[in-house]
PLY file of the C-alpha trace (Angstrom):
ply
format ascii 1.0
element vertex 54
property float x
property float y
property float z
element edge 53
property int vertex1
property int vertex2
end_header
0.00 0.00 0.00
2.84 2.28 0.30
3.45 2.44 -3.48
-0.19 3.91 -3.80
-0.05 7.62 -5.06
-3.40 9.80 -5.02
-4.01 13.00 -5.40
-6.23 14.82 -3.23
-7.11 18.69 -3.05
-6.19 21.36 -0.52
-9.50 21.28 0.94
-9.75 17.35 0.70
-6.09 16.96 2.65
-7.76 19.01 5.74
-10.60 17.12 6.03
-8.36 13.66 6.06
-6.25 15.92 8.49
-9.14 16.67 10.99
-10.62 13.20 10.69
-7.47 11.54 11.68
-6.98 13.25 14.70
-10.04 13.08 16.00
-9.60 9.24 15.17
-6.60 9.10 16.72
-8.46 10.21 19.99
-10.39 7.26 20.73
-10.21 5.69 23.80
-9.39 1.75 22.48
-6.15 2.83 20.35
-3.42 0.48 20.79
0.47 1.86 20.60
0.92 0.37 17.27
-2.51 2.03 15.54
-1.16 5.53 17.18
2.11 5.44 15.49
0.83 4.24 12.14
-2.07 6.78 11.92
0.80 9.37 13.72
3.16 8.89 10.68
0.30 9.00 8.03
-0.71 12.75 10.07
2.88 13.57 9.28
2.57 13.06 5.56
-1.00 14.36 5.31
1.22 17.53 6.93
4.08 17.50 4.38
1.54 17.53 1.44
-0.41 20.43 2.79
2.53 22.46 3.35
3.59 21.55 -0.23
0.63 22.74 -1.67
1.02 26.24 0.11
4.19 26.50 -1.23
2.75 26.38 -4.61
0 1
1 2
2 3
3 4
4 5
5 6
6 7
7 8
8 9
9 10
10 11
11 12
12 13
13 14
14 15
15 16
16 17
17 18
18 19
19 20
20 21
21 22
22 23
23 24
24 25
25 26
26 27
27 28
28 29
29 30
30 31
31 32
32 33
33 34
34 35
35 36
36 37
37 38
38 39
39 40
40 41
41 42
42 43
43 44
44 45
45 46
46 47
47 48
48 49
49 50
50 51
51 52
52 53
């Protein structure tokens, strides 16, 4: 799954944004969900910041 590239819009890479952390808030997340779903926030991040570069 790591090979898959999509392309989402400005407006469609906040909403994933806001969704994931509020998902990553629950109260049943183990360690191993937290980091996965932390790292995927942190590229979610770098594309937004990419796109206000542009």
């Amino acid at each position: 799954m790591s090979g898959v590239r999509a392309k989402f819009s400005f407006k469609q890479l906040h909403t994933l944004k806001h969704a994931l952390l509020k998902h990553m808030q629950r109260e049943d997340i183990t360690d191993n969900d937290f980091k996965s779903e932390q790292a995927l926030l942190l590229k979610i991040n770098y594309q937004i910041e990419k796109m206000k570069e542009r």
